[in-house]
C-alpha positions in Angstrom: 32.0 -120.8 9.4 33.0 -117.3 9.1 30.8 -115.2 6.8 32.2 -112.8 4.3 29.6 -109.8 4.0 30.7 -106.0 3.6 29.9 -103.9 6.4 26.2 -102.8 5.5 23.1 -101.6 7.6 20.9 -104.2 5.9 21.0 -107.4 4.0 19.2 -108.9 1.0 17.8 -112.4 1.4 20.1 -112.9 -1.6 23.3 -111.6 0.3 22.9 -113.9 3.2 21.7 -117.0 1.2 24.7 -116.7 -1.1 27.1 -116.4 2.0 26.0 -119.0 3.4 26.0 -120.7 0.6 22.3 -121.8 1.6 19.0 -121.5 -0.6 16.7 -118.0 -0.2 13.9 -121.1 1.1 16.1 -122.6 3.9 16.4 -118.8 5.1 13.1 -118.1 5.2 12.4 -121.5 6.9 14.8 -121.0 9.7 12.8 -117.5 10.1 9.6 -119.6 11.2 11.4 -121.8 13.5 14.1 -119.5 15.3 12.9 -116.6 17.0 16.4 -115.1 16.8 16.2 -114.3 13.6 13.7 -111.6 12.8 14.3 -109.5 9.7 12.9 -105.9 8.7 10.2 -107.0 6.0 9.5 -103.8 3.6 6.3 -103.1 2.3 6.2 -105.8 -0.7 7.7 -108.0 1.4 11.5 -108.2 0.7 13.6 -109.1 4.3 16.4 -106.8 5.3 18.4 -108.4 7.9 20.7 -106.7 10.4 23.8 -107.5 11.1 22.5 -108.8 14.8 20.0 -111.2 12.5 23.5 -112.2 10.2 25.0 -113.3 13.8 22.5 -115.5 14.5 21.9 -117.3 11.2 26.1 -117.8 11.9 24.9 -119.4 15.5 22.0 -121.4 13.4 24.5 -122.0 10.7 26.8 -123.8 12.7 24.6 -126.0 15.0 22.4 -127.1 12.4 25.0 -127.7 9.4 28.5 -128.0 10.8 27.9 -129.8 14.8 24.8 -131.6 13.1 22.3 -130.7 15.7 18.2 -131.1 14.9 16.0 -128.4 14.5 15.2 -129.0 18.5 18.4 -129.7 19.5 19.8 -126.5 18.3 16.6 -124.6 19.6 17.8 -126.1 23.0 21.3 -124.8 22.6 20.5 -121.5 21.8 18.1 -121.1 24.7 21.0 -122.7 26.9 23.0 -120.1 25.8 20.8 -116.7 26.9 19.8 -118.8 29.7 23.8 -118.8 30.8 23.8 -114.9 29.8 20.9 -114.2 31.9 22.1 -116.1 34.5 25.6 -114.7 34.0 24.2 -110.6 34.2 22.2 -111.5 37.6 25.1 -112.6 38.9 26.9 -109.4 38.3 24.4 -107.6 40.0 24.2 -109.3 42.8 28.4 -108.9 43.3 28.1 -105.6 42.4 25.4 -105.0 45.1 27.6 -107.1 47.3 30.6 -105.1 46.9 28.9 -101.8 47.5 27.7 -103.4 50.8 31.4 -104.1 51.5 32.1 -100.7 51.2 29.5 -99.1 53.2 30.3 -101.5 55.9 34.7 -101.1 55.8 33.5 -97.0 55.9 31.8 -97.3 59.1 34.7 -99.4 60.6 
């Protein structure tokens, strides 16, 4: 789903739900059970999400409504995914250490 939303610092609950064509509730419920989503709550309590926040309701969006996934099931995805990020960054490191290595070594040849 792609999400039509101006370019903006912040969001209204509102913004998002309407969107995503979702209810304000199903927003804030998806709050308690993803960890990826945390909005800015002003003083009375009103959420302002980020654009960061509006990415990963579209990652929520999708698993949960469109690909049909559980609650759990998409909780397992989304780990998956940073998991493979993680996984992906070490792995630059370590080649990037490797090829400096390299270099040292084809210098003192």
């Amino acid at each position: 789903m792609h999400v039509n939303l101006p370019e903006k610092r912040y969001y209204s609950i509102g913004e998002i739900a309407k969107a995503f064509n979702v209810n304000t509730s199903l927003l804030r419920f998806w709050e308690k059970e993803f960890r990826e989503i945390q909005p800015k709550k002003k003083q009375g309590g009103a959420r302002k999400y980020t654009p960061e926040d509006v990415t990963s309701i579209q990652k929520i969006y999708h698993l949960l409504k469109e690909k049909g996934l559980t609650i759990e099931g998409a909780k397992k995805q989304l780990k998956l995914k940073n998991l493979s990020k993680e996984g992906n960054l070490v792995v630059i490191q370590k080649l990037e250490q490797l090829k400096s290595d390299l270099e040292v070594l084809l210098e003192n040849l």
